[in-house]
KEBAPA-638395 format. One record per residue (C-alpha): chain; x, y, z; residue in one letter. Coordinates in nm, 2 decimals. Example, Ala and Ser with C-alpha at 12.3 -4.5 7.8 and 13.67 -1.06 7.14 Angstrom:
! KEBAPA-638395
@c A	px 1.23	py -0.45	pz 0.78	r A
@c A	px 1.37	py -0.11	pz 0.71	r S
! end
This chain:
! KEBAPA-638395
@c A	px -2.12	py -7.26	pz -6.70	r X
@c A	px -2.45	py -7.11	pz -6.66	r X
@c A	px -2.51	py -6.82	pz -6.50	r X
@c A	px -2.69	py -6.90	pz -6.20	r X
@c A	px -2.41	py -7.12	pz -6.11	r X
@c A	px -2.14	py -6.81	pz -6.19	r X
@c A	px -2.35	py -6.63	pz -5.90	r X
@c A	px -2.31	py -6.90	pz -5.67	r X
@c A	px -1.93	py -6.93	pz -5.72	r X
@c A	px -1.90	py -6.58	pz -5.68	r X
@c A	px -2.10	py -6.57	pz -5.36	r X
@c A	px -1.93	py -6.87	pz -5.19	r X
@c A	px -1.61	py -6.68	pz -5.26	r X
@c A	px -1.68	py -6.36	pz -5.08	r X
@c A	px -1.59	py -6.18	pz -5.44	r X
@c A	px -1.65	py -5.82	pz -5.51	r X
@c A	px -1.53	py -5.79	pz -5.85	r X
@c A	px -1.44	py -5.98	pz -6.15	r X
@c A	px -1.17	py -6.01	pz -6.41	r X
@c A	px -1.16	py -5.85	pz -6.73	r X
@c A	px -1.19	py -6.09	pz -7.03	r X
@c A	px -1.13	py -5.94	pz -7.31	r X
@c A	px -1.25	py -6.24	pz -7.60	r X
@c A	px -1.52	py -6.30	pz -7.85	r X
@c A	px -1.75	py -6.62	pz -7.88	r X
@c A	px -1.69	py -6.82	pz -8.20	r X
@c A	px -1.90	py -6.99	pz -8.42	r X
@c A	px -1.59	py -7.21	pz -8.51	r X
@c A	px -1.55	py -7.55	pz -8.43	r X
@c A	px -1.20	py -7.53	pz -8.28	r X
@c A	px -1.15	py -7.28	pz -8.01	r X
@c A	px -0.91	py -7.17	pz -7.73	r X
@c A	px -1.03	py -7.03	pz -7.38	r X
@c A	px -0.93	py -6.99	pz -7.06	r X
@c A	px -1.11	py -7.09	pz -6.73	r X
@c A	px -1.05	py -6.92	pz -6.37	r X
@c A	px -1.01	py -7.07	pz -6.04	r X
@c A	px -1.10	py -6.88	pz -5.75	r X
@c A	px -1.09	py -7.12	pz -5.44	r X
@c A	px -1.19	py -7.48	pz -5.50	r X
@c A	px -1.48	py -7.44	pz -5.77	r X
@c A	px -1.30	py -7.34	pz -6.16	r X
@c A	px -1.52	py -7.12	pz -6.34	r X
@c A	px -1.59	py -6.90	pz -6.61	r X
@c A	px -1.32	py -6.59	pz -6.62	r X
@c A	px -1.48	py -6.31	pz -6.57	r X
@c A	px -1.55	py -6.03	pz -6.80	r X
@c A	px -1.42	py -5.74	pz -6.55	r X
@c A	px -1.35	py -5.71	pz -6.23	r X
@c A	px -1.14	py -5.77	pz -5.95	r X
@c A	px -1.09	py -6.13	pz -5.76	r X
@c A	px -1.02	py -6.08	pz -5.41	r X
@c A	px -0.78	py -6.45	pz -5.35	r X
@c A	px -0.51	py -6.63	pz -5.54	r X
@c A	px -0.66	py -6.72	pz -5.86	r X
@c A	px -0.52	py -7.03	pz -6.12	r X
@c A	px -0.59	py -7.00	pz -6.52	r X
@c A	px -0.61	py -7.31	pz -6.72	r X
@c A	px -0.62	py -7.28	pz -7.08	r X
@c A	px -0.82	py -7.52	pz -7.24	r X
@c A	px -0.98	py -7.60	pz -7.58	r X
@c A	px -1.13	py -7.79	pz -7.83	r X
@c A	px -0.99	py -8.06	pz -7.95	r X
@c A	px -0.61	py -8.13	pz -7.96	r X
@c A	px -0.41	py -7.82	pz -8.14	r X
@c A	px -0.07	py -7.91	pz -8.23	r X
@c A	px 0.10	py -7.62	pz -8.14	r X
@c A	px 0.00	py -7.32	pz -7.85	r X
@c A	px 0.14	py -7.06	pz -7.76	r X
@c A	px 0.26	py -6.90	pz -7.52	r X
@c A	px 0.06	py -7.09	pz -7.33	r X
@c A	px 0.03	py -7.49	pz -7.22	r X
@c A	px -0.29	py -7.62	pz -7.23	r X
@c A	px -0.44	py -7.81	pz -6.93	r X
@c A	px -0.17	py -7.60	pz -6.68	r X
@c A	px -0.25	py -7.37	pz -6.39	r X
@c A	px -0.10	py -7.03	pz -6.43	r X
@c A	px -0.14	py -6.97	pz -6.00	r X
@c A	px -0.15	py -6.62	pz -5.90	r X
@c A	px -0.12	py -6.57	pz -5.56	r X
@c A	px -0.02	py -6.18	pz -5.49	r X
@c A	px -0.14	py -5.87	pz -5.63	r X
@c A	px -0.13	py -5.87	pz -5.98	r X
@c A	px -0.25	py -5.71	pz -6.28	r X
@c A	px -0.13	py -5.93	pz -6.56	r X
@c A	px -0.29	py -5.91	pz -6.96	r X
@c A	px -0.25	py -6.30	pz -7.07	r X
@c A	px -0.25	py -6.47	pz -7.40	r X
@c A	px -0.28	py -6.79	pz -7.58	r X
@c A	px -0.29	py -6.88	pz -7.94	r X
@c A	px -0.36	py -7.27	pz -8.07	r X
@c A	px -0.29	py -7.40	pz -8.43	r X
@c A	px -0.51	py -7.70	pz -8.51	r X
@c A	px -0.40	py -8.00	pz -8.76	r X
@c A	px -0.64	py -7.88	pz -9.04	r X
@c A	px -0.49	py -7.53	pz -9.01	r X
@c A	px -0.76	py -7.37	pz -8.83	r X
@c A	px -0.62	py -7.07	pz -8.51	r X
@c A	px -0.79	py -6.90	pz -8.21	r X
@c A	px -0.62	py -6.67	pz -8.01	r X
@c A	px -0.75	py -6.52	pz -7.68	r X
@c A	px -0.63	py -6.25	pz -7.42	r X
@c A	px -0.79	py -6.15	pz -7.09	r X
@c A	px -0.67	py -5.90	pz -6.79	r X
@c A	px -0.64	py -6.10	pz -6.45	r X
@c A	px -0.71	py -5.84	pz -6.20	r X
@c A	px -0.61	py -6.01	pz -5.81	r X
@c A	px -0.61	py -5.82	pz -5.51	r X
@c A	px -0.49	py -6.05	pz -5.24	r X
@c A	px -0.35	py -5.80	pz -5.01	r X
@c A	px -0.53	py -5.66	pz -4.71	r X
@c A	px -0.69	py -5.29	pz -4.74	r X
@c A	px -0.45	py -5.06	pz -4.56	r X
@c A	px -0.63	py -4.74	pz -4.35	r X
@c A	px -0.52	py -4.43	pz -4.18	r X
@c A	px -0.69	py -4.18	pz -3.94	r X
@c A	px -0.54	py -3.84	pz -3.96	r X
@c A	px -0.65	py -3.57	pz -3.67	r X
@c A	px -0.62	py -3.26	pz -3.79	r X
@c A	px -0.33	py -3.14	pz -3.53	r X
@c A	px -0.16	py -3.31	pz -3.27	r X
@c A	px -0.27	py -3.36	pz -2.91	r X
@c A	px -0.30	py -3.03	pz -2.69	r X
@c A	px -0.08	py -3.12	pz -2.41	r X
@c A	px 0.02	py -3.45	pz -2.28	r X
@c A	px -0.15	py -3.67	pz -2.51	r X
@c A	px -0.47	py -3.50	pz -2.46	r X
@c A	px -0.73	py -3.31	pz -2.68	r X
@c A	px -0.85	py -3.02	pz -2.47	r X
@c A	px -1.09	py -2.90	pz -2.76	r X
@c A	px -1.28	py -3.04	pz -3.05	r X
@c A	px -1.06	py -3.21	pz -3.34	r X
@c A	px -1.14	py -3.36	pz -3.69	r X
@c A	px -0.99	py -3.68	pz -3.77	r X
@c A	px -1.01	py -3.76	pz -4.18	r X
@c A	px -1.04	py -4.16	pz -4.25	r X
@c A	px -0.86	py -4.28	pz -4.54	r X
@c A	px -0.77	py -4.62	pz -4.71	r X
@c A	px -0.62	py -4.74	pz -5.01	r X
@c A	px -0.58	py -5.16	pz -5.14	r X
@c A	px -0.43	py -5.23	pz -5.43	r X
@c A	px -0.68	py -5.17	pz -5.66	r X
@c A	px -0.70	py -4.80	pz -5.56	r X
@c A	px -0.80	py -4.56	pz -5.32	r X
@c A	px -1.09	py -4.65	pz -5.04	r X
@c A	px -1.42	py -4.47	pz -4.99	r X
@c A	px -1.41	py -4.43	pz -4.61	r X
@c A	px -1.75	py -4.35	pz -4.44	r X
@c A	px -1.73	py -4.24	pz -4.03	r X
@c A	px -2.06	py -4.04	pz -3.99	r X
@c A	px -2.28	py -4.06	pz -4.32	r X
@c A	px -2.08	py -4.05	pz -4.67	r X
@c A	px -1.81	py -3.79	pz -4.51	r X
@c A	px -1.47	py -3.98	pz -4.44	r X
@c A	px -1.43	py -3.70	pz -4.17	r X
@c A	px -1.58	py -3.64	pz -3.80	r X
@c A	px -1.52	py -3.40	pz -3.57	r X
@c A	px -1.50	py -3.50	pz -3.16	r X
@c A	px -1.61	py -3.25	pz -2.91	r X
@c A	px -1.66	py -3.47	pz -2.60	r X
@c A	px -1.78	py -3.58	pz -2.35	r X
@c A	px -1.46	py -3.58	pz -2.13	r X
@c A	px -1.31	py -3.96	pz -2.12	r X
@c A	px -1.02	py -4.14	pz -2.00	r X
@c A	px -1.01	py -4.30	pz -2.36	r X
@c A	px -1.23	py -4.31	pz -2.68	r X
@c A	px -1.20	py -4.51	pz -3.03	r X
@c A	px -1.36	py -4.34	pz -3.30	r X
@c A	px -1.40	py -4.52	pz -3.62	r X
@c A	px -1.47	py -4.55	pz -3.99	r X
@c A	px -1.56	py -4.85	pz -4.26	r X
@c A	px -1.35	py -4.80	pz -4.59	r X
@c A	px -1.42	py -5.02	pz -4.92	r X
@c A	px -1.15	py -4.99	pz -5.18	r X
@c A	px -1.24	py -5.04	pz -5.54	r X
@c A	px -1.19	py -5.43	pz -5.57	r X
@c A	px -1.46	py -5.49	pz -5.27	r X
@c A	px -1.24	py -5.53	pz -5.02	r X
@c A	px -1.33	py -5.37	pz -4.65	r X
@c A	px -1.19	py -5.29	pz -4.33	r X
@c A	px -1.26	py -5.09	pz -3.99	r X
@c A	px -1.05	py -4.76	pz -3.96	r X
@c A	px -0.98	py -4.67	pz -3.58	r X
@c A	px -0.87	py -4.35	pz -3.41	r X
@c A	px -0.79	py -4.37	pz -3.02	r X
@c A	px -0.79	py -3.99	pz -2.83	r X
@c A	px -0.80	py -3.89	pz -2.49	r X
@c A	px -1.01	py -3.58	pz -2.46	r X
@c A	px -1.07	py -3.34	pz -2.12	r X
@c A	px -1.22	py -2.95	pz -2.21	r X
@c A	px -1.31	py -2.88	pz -1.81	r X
@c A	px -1.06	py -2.69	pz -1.65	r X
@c A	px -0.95	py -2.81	pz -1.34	r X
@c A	px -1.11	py -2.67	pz -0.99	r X
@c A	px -0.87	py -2.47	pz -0.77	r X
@c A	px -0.93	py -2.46	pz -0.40	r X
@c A	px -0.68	py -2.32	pz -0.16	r X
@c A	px -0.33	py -2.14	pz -0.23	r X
@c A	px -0.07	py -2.16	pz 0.01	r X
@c A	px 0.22	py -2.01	pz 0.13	r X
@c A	px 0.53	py -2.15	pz 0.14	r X
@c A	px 0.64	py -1.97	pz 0.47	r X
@c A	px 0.48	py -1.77	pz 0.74	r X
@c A	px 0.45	py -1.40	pz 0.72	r X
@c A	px 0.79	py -1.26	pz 0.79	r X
@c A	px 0.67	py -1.02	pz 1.08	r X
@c A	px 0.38	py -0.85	pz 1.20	r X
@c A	px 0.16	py -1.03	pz 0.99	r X
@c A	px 0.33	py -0.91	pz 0.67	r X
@c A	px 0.59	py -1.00	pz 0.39	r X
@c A	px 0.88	py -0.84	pz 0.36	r X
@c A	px 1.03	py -1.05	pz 0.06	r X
@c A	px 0.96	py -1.21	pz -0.20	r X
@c A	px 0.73	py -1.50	pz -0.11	r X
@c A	px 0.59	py -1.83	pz -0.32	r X
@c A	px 0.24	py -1.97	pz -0.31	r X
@c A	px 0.15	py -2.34	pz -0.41	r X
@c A	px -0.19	py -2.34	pz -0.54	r X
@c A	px -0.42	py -2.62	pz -0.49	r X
@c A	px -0.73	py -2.85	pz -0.65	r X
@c A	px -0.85	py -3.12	pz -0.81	r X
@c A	px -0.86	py -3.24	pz -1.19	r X
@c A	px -1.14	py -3.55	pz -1.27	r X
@c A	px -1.02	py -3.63	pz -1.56	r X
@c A	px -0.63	py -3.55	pz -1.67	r X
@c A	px -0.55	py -3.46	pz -1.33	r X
@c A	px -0.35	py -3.12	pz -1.23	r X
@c A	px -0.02	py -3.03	pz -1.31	r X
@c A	px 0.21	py -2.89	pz -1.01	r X
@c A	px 0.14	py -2.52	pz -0.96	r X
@c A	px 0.28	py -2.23	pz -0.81	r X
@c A	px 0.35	py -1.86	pz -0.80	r X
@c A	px 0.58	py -1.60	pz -0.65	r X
@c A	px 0.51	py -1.23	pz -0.53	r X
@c A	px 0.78	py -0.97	pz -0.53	r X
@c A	px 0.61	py -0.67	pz -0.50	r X
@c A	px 0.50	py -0.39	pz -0.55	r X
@c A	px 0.44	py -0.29	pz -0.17	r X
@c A	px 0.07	py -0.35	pz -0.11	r X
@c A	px -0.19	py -0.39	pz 0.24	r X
@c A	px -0.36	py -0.59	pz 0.00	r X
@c A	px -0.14	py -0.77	pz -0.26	r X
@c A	px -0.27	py -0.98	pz -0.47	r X
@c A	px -0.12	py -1.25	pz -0.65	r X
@c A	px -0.33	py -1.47	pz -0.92	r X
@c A	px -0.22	py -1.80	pz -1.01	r X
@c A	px -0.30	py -2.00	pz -1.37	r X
@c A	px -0.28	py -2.39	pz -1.31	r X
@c A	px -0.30	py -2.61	pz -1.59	r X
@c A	px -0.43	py -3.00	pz -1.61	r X
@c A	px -0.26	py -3.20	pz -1.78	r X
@c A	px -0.48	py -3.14	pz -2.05	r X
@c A	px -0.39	py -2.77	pz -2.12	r X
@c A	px -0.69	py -2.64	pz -1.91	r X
@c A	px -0.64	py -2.31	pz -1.75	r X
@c A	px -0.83	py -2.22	pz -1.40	r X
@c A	px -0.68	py -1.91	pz -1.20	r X
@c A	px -0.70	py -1.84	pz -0.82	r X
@c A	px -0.65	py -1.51	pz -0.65	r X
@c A	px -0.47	py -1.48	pz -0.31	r X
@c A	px -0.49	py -1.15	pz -0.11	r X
@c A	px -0.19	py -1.06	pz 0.18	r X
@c A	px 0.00	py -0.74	pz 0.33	r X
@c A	px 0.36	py -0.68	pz 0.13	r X
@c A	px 0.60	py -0.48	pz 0.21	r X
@c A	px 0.99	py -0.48	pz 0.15	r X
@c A	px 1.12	py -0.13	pz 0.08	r X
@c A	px 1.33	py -0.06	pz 0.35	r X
@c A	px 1.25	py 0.25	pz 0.59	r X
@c A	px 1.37	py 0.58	pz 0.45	r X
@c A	px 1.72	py 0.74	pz 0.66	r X
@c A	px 1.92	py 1.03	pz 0.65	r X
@c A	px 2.17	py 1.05	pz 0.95	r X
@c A	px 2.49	py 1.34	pz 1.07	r X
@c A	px 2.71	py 1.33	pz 1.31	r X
@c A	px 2.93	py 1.61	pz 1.43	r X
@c A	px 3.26	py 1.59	pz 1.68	r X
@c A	px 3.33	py 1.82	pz 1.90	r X
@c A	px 3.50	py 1.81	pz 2.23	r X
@c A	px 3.44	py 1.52	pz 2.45	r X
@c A	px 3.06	py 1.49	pz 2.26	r X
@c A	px 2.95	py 1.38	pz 1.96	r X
@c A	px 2.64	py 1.60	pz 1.84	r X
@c A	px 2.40	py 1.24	pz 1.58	r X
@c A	px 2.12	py 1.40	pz 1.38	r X
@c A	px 1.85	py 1.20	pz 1.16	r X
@c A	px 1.53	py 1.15	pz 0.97	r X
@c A	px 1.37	py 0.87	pz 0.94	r X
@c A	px 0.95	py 0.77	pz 1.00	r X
@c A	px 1.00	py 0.52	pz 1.22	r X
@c A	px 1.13	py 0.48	pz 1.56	r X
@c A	px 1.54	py 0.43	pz 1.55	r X
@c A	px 1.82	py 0.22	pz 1.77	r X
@c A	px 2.18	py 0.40	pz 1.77	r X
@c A	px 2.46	py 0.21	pz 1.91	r X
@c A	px 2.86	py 0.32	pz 1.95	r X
@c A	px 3.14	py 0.09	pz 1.89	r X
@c A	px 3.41	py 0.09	pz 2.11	r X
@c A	px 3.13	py 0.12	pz 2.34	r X
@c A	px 3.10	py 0.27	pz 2.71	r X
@c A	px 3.26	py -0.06	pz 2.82	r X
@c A	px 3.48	py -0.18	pz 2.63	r X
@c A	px 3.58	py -0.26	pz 2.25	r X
@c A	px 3.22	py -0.45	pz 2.22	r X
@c A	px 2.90	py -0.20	pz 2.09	r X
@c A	px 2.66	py -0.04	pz 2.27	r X
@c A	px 2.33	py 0.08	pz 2.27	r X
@c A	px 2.30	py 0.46	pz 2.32	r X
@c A	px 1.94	py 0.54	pz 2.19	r X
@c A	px 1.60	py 0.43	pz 2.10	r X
@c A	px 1.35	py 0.63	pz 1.98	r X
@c A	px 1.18	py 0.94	pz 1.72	r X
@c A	px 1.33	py 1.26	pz 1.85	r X
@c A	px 1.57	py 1.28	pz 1.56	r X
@c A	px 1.85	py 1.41	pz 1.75	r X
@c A	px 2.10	py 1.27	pz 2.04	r X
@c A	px 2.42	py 1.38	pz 2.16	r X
@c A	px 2.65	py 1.16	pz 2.31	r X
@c A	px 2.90	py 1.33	pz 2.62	r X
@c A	px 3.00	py 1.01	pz 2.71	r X
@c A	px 3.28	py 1.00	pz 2.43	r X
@c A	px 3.68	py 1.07	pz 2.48	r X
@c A	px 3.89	py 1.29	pz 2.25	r X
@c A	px 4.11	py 1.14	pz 2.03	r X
@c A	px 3.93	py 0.80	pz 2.00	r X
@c A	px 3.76	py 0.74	pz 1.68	r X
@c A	px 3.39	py 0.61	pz 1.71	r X
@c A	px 3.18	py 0.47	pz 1.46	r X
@c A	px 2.81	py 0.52	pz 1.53	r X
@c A	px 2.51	py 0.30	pz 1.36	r X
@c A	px 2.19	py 0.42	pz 1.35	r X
@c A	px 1.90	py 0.15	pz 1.23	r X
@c A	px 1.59	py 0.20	pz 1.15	r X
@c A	px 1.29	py -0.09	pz 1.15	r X
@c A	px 0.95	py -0.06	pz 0.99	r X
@c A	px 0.62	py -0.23	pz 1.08	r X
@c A	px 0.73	py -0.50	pz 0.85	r X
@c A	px 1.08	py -0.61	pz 0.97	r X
@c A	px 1.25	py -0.39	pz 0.74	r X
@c A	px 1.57	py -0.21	pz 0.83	r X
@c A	px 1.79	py 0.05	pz 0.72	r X
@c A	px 2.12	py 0.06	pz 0.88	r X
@c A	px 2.39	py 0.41	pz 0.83	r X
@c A	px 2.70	py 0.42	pz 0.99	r X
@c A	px 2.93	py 0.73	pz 1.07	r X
@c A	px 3.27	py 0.70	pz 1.19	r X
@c A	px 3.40	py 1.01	pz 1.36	r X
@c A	px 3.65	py 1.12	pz 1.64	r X
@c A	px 3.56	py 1.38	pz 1.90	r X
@c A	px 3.76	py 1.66	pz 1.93	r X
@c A	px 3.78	py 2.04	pz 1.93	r X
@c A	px 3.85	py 2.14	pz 1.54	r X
@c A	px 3.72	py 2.43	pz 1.34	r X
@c A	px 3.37	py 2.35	pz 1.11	r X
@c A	px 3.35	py 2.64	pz 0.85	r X
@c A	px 3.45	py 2.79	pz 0.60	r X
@c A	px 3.60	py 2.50	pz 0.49	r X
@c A	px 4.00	py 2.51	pz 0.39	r X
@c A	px 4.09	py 2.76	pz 0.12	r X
@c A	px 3.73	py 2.80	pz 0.11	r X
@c A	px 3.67	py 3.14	pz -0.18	r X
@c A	px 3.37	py 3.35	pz -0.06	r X
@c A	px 3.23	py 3.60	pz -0.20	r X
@c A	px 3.13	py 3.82	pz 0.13	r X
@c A	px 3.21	py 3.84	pz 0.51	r X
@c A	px 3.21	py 3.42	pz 0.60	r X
@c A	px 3.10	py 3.32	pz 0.91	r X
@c A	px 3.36	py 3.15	pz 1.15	r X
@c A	px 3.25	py 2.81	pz 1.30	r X
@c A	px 3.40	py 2.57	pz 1.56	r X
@c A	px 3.31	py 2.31	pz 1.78	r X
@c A	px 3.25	py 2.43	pz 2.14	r X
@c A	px 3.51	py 2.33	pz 2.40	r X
@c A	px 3.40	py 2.23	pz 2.74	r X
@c A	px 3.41	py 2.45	pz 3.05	r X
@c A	px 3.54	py 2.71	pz 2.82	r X
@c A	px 3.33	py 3.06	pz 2.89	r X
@c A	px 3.51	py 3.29	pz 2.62	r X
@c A	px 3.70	py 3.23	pz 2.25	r X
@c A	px 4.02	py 3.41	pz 2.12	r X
@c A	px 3.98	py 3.48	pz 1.76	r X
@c A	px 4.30	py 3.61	pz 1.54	r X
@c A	px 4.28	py 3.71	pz 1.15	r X
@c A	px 4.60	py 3.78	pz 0.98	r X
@c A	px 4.73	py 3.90	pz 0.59	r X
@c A	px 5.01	py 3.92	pz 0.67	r X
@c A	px 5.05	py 4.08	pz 1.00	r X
@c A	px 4.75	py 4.05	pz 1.22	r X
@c A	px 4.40	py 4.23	pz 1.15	r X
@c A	px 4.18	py 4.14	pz 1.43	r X
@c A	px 4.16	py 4.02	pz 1.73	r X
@c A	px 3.84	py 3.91	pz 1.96	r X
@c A	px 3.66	py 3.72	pz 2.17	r X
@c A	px 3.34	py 3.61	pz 2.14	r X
@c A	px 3.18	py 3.39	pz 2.40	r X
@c A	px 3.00	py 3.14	pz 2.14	r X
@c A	px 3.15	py 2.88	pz 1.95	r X
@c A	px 3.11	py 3.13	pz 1.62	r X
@c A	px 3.23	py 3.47	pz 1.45	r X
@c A	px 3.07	py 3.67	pz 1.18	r X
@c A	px 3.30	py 3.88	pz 1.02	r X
@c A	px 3.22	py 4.25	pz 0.89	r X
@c A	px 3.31	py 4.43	pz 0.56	r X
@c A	px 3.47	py 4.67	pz 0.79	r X
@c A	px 3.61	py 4.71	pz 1.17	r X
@c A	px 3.87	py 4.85	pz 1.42	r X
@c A	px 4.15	py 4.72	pz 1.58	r X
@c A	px 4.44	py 4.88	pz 1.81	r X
@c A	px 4.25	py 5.20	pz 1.66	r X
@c A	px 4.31	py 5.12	pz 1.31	r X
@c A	px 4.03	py 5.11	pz 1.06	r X
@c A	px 4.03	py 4.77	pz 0.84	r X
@c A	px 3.83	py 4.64	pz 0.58	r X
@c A	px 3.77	py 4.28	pz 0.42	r X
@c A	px 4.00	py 4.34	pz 0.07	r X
@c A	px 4.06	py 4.10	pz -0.14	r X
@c A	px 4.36	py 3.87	pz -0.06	r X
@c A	px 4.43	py 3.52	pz 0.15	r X
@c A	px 4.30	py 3.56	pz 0.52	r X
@c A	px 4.42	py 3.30	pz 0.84	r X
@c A	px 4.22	py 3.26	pz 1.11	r X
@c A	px 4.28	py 3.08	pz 1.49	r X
@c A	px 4.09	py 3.00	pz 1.79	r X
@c A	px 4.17	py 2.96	pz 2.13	r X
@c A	px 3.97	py 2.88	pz 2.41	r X
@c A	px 3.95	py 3.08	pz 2.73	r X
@c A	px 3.85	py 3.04	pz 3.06	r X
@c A	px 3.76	py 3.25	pz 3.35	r X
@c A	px 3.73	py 3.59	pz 3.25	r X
@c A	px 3.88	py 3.75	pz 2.98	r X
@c A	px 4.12	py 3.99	pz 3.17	r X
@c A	px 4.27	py 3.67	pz 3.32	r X
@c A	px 4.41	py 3.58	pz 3.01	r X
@c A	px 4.37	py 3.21	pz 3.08	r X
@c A	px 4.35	py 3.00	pz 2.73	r X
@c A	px 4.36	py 2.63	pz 2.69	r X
@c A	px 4.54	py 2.48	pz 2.37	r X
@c A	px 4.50	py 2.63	pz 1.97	r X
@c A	px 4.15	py 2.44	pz 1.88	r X
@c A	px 4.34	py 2.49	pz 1.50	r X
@c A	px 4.38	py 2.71	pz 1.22	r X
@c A	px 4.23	py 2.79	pz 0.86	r X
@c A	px 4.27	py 3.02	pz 0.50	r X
@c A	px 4.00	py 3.16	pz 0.34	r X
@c A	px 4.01	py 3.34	pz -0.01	r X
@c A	px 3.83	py 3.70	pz -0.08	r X
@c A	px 3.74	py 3.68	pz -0.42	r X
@c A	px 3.88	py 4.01	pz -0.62	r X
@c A	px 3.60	py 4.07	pz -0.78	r X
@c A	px 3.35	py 4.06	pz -0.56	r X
@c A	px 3.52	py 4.36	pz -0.32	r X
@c A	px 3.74	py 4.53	pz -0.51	r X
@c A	px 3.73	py 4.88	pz -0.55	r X
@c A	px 3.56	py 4.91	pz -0.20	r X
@c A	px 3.63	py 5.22	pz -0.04	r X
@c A	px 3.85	py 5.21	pz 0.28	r X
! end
């Protein structure tokens, strides 16, 4: 076959490559060789190369050899997958003259197999958010591809424009010839999205203010991936102008951020709040910095509460009360932004001695207290250790004892020991010896050391 009609074979064929024949012209008369077919034309094998279809090889020769092997003339050996097969004939002619030949079929009938590798997942959702490489690669089964996507490199790198959906692609050719078209499909977004309102998911609590914690959905548009759902919460810290900022995301993985300004404030008003019996009254003191509401429960009707007070003058007493009955008394207190702070105090009316307290040890003269009695104008007060020290009557609701004094013209002094004290009320003047019932009774301890040793 010459070799202008080789080139025409191998051009009607859509061949790359060849096979490798690996055999010597002869000068001799009787010779063995092989012949290749590659679609419907038989040719020549070729020297080297790769054949891209199924091939057939006929041996064939000169002459009639009695004896080949291991091949049979005139048969096609059909090839018809991937192969790379080294093939052999030998023929013994009737005179005794042998050729033997060998050639390397090379067939790649398989398709080229590619692969487009980004260089790291998508961002979020199945989107690139910023630019990625994706490497081309191929292989066939006569070796590794050359892949080409922008000039010789078998890598590019995307960086937008923004689109719903992109194909990016790459031509490999594997050694053999063979081709194909290597895609990569992407979705790719890099704008963040716009945010254009945040709102509240309530109204202000009161006044115009929050006074707990409070969530804001924030709001905008996305052209491309479109926004995910977004929203914040604010729990303080007390503000006339808190601010909360909220970070939406597309879909994408784009961040945009918001601010929203607004009055917080949920710390309850500050209270501090006393009450103290005494007979038929109940003395309430507080302090708070804000106006208050005090109300009484069993109230000045009936078992059901009442309102007593509203107001900032941090004191009230209430005369409308009964001994005996125990009262419990709530003060609140409300600030600007609907906060309240609520104290109660139960306590029951009734004449009783305040201070020292019982078995009280004091290191000096103590001062005796009690709660004023109504209509009473004078007080009986008794000390005793032992047999009785003292006895007066002062017209307040008080006593302040000396380190010394006189009594039925004896001279005493406070020494060290256990003292009891009582009080009576009087009425009327004191010569008309006119008392109402024991208001109650109390020890005190002198401590030795403070007054021992004092002269009498």
């Amino acid at each position: 076959m010459s070799a202008a009609r080789f080139a025409a074979l191998q051009a009607s064929l859509g061949a790359a490559l060849a096979v490798a024949v690996l055999f010597a012209p002869s000068a001799r008369a009787e010779q063995i060789w092989p012949e290749c077919v590659s679609g419907s034309a038989p040719g020549e094998c070729r020297e080297s190369g790769w054949y891209t279809t199924p091939v057939s090889v006929i041996w064939k020769s000169t002459g009639a050899p009695q004896h080949t092997e291991p091949c049979e003339l005139g048969r096609q050996y059909r090839y018809e997958s991937d192969t790379v097969a080294k093939l052999s004939c030998e023929a013994e002619w009737q005179g005794g003259g042998t050729d033997r030949k060998t050639i390397v079929l090379h067939d790649e009938v398989s398709e080229l197999a590619t692969e487009a590798v980004p260089e790291r997942p998508p961002d979020s959702n199945g989107w690139y958010n910023h630019p990625v490489a994706i490497t081309f690669a191929g292989r066939g089964f006569s070796g590794p591809a050359a892949c080409s996507a922008t000039g010789p490199s078998p890598t590019v790198s995307y960086s937008g424009p923004d689109t719903l959906s992109t194909a990016i692609g790459a031509r490999c050719v594997d050694p053999a010839g063979k081709s194909a078209n290597a895609s990569f499909g992407l979705r790719y977004d890099a704008t963040p999205p716009s945010l254009t309102d945040a709102l509240p998911t309530r109204a202000p609590d009161f006044n115009g203010l929050y006074n707990h914690p409070v969530r804001f959905v924030f709001t905008g548009t996305d052209a491309m991936s479109g926004m995910e759902p977004c929203s914040a919460t604010y729990a303080g810290p007390d503000s006339e102008t808190a601010e909360l900022t909220g970070v939406c995301h597309d879909r994408a993985g784009n961040a945009a951020t918001l601010t929203v300004t607004f009055r917080y404030h949920a710390t309850p008003p500050a209270l501090s709040f006393t009450a103290s019996p005494g007979d038929g009254v109940v003395s309430l003191r507080w302090s708070a910095s804000t106006s208050v509401a005090i109300t009484r429960s069993p109230g000045l009707h009936g078992p059901h509460a009442s309102l007593l007070y509203e107001g900032r003058s941090g004191s009230f007493t209430d005369t409308r009360s009964r001994d005996g009955v125990r009262y419990a008394y709530t003060i609140s207190a409300k600030d600007i932004a609907g906060n309240v702070t609520r104290r109660t105090i139960s306590v029951t009316p009734d004449p009783r001695l305040i201070a020292p307290a019982p078995n009280a040890r004091v290191t000096g003269p103590p001062l005796l207290r009690w709660t004023p009695v109504r209509g009473a104008s004078f007080y009986n007060v008794q000390l005793f250790r032992g047999a009785k020290l003292l006895s007066t009557w002062p017209s307040r609701a008080s006593l302040q004892l000396s380190n010394a004094w006189r009594y039925q013209s004896a001279e005493y002094r406070l020494v060290p020991g256990r003292y009891t004290w009582y009080v009576w009320p009087g009425f009327g003047s004191v010569g008309a010896a006119h008392y109402g019932a024991l208001i109650g009774h109390r020890t005190f301890v002198v401590r030795p050391t403070v007054l021992a040793g004092a002269p009498l």
